[in-house]
The first five atom37 places (N, CA, C, CB, O) and aatype in JSON, in Angstrom:
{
  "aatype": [20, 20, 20, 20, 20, 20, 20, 20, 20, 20, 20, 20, 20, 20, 20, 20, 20, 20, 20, 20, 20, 20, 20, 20, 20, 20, 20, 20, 20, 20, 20, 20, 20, 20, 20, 20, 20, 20, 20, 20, 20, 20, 20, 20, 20, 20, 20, 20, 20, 20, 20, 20, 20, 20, 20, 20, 20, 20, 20, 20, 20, 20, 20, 20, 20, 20],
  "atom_mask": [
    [1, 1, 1, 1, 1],
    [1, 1, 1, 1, 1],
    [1, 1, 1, 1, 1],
    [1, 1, 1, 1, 1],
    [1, 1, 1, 1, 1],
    [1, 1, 1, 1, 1],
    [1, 1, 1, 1, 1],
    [1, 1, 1, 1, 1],
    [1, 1, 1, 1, 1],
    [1, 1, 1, 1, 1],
    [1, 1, 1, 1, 1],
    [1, 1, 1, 1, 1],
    [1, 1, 1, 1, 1],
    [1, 1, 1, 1, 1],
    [1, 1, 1, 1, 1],
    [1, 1, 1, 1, 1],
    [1, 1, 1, 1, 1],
    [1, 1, 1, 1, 1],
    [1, 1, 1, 1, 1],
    [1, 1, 1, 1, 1],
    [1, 1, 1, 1, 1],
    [1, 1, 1, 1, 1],
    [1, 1, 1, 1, 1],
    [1, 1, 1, 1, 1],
    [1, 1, 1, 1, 1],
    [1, 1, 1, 1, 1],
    [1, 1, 1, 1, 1],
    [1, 1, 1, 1, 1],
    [1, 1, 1, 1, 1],
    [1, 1, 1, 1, 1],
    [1, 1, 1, 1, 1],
    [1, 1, 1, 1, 1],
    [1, 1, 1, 1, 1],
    [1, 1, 1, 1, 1],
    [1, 1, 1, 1, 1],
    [1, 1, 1, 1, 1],
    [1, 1, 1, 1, 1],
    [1, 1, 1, 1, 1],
    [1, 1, 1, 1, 1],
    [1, 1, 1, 1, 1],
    [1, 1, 1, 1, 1],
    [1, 1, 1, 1, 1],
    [1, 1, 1, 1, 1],
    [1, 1, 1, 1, 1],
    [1, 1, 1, 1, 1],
    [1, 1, 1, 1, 1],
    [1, 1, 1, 1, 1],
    [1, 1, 1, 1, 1],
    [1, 1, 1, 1, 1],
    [1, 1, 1, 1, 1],
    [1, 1, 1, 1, 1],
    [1, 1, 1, 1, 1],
    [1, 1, 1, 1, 1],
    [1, 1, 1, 1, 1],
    [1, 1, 1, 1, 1],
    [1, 1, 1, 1, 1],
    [1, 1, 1, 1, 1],
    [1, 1, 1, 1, 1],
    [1, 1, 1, 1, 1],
    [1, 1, 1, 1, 1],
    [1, 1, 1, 1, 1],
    [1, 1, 1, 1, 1],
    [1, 1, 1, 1, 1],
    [1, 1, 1, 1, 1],
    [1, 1, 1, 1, 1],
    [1, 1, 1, 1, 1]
  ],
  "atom_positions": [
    [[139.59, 114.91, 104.63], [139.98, 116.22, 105.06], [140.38, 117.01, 103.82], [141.13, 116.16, 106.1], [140.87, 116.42, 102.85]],
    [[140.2, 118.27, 103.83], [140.02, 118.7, 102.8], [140.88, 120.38, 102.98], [138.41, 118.53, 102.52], [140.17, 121.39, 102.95]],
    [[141.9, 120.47, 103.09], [143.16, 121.55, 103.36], [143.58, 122.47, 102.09], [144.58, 120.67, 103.78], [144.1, 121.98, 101.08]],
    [[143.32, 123.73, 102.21], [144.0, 124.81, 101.43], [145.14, 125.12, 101.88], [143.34, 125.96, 101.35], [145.26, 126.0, 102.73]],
    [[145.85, 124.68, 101.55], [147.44, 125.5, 101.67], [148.6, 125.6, 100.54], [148.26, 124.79, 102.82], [149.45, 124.72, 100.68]],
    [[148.77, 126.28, 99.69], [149.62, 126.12, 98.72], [151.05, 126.49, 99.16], [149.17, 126.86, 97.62], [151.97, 126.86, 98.43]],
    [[151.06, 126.38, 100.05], [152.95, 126.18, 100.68], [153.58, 124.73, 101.44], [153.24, 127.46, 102.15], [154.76, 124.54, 101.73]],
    [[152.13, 123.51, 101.72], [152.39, 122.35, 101.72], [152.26, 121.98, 100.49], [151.77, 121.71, 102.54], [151.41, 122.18, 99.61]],
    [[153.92, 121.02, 100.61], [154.09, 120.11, 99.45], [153.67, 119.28, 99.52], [155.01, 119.75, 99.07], [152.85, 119.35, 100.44]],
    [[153.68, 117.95, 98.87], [153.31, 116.54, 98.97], [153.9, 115.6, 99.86], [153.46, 116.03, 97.86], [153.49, 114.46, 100.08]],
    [[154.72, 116.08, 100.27], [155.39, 114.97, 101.47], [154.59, 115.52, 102.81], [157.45, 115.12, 101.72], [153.66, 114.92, 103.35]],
    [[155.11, 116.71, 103.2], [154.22, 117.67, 104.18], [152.88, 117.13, 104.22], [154.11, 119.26, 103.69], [152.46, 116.53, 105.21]],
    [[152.26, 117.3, 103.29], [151.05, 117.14, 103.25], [150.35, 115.48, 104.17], [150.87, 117.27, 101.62], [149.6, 115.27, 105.13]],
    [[151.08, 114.69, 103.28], [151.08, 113.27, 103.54], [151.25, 112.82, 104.88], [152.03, 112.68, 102.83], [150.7, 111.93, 105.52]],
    [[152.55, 114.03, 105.25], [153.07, 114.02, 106.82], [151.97, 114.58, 107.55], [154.48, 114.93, 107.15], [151.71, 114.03, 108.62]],
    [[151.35, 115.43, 107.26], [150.3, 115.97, 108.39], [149.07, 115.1, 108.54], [149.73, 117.48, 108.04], [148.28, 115.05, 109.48]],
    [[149.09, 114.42, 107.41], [147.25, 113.35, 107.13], [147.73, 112.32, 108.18], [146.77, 112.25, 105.0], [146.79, 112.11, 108.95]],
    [[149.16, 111.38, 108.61], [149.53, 111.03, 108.91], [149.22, 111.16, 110.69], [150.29, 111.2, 108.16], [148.48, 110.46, 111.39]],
    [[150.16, 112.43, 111.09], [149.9, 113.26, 112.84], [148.3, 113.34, 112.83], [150.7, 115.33, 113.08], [147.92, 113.01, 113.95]],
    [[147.31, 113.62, 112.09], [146.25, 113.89, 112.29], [145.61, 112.65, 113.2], [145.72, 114.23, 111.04], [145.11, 112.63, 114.32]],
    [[145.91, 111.34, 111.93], [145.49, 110.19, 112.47], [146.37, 109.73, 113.76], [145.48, 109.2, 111.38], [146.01, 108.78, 114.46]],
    [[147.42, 110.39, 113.98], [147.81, 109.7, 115.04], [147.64, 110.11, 116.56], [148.98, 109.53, 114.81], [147.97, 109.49, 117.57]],
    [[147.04, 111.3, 116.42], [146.46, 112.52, 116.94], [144.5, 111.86, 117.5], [146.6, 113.99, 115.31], [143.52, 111.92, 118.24]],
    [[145.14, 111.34, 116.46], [143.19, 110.65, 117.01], [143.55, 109.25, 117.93], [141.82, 109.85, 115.09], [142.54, 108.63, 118.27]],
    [[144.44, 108.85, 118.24], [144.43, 107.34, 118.81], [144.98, 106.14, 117.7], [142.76, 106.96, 119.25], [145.61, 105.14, 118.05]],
    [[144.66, 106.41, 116.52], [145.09, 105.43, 115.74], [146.65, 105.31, 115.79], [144.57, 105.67, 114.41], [147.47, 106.03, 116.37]],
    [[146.88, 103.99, 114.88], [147.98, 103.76, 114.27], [148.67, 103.43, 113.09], [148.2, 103.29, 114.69], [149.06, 102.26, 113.0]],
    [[148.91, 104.24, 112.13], [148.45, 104.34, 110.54], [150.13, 103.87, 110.33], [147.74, 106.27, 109.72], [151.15, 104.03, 110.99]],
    [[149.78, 103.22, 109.08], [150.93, 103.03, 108.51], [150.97, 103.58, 107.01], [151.21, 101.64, 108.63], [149.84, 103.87, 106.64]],
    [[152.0, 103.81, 105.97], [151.81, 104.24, 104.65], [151.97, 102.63, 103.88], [153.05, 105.57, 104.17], [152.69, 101.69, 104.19]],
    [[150.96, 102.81, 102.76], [150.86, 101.78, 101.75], [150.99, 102.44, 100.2], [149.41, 100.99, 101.99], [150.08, 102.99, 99.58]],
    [[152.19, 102.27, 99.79], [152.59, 103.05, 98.71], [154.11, 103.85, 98.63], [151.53, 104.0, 98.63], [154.92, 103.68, 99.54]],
    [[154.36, 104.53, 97.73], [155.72, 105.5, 97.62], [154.95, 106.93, 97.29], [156.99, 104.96, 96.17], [154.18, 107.1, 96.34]],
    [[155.4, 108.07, 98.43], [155.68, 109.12, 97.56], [156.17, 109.41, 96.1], [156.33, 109.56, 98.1], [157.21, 108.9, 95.66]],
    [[155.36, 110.24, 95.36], [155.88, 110.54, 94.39], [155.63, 110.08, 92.91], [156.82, 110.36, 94.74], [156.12, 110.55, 91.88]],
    [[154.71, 109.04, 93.08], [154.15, 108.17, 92.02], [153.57, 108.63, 91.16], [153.42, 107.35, 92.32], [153.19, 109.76, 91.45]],
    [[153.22, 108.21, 89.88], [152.71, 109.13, 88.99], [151.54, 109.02, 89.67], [152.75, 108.9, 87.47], [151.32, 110.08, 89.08]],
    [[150.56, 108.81, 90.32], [148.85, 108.97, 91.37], [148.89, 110.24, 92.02], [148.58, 107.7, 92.89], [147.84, 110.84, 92.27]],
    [[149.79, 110.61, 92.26], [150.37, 111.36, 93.01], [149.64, 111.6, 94.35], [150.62, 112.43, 92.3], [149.46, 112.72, 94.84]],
    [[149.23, 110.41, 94.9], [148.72, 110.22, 96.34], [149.11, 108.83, 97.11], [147.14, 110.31, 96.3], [149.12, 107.74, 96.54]],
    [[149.37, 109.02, 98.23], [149.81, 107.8, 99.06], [148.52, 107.43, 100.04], [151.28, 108.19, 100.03], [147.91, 108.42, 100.46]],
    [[148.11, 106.37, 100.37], [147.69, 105.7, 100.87], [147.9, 105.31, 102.57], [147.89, 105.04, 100.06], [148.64, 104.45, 103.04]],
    [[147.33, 105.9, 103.01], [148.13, 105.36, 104.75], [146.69, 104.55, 105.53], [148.79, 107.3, 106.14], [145.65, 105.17, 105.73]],
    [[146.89, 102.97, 105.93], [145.86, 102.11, 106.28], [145.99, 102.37, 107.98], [146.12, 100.44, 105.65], [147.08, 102.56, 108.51]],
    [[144.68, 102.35, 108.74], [144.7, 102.19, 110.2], [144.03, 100.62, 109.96], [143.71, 103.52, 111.25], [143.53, 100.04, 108.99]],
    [[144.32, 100.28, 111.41], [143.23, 99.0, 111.63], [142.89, 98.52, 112.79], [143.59, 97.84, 111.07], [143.73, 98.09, 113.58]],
    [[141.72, 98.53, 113.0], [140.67, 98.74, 114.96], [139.54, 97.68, 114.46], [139.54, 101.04, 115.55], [138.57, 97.84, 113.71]],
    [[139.92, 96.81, 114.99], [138.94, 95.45, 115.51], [138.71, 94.99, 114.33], [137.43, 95.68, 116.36], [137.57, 95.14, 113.91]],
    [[139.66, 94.33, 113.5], [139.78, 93.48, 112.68], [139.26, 94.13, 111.1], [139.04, 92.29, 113.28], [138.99, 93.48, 110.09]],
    [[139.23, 95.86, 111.31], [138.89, 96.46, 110.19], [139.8, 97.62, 109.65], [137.63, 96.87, 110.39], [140.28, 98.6, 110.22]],
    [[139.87, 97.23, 108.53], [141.21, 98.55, 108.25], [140.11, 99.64, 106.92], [143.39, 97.48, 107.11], [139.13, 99.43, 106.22]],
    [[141.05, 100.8, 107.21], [140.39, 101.84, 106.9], [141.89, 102.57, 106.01], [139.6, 102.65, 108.41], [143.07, 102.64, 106.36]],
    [[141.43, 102.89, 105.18], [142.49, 103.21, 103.79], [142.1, 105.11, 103.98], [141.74, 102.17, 101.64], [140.94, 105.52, 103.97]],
    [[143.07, 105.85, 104.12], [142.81, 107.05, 103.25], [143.61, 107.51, 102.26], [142.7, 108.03, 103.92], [144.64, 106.83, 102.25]],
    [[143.62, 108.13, 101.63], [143.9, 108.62, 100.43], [144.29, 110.0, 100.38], [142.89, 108.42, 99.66], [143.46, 110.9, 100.27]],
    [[145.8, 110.27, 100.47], [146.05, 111.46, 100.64], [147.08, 111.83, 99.63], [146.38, 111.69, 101.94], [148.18, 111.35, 99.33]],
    [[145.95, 113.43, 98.94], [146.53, 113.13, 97.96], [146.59, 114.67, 98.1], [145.98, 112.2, 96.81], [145.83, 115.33, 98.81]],
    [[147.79, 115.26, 97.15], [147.91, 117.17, 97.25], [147.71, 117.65, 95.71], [149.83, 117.9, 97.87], [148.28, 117.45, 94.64]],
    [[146.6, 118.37, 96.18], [145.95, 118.72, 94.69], [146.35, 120.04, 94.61], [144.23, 118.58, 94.46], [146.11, 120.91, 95.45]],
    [[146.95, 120.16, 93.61], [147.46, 121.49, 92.64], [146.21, 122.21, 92.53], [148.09, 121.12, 90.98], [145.16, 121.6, 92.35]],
    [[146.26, 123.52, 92.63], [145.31, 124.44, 91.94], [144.68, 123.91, 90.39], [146.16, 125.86, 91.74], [145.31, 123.24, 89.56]],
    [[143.19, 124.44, 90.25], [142.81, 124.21, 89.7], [142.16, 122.71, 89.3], [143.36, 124.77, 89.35], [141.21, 122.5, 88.55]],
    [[143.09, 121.57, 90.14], [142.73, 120.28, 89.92], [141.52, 120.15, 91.01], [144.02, 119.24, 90.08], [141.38, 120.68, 92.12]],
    [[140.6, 119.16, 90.21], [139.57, 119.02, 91.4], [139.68, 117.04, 92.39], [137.64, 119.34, 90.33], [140.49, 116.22, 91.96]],
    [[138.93, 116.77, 93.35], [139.03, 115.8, 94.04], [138.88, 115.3, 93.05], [138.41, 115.52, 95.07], [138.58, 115.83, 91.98]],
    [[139.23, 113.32, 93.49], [138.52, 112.37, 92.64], [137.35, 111.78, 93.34], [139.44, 111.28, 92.17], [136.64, 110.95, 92.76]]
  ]
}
């Protein structure tokens, strides 16, 4: 997912990637700390013996995806 908003911070942010997935049926947990020098957290679901990692990360202007 891919969000313009420069008035979500990085927690916000993390928090909404979070409701999204939970919003779909899943049940995500976070793998990682806010705040890290990566400056993205990790939140894993897992449905029939397969887990699925995303990567949510809040990119500053000017920075591009990885």
């Amino acid at each position: 997912m891919i969000l313009i908003n420069k008035k979500l911070d990085g927690l916000r942010f993390e928090r909404l990637c979070y409701e999204t997935l939970c919003s779909e049926g899943k049940h995500p947990r976070y793998n990682g700390k806010s705040g890290q020098e990566d400056y993205y957290v990790a939140i894993i679901t897992e449905h029939n013996d397969t887990l699925t990692v995303y990567r949510c990360k809040n990119i500053r202007d000017k920075q591009r995806p990885e």
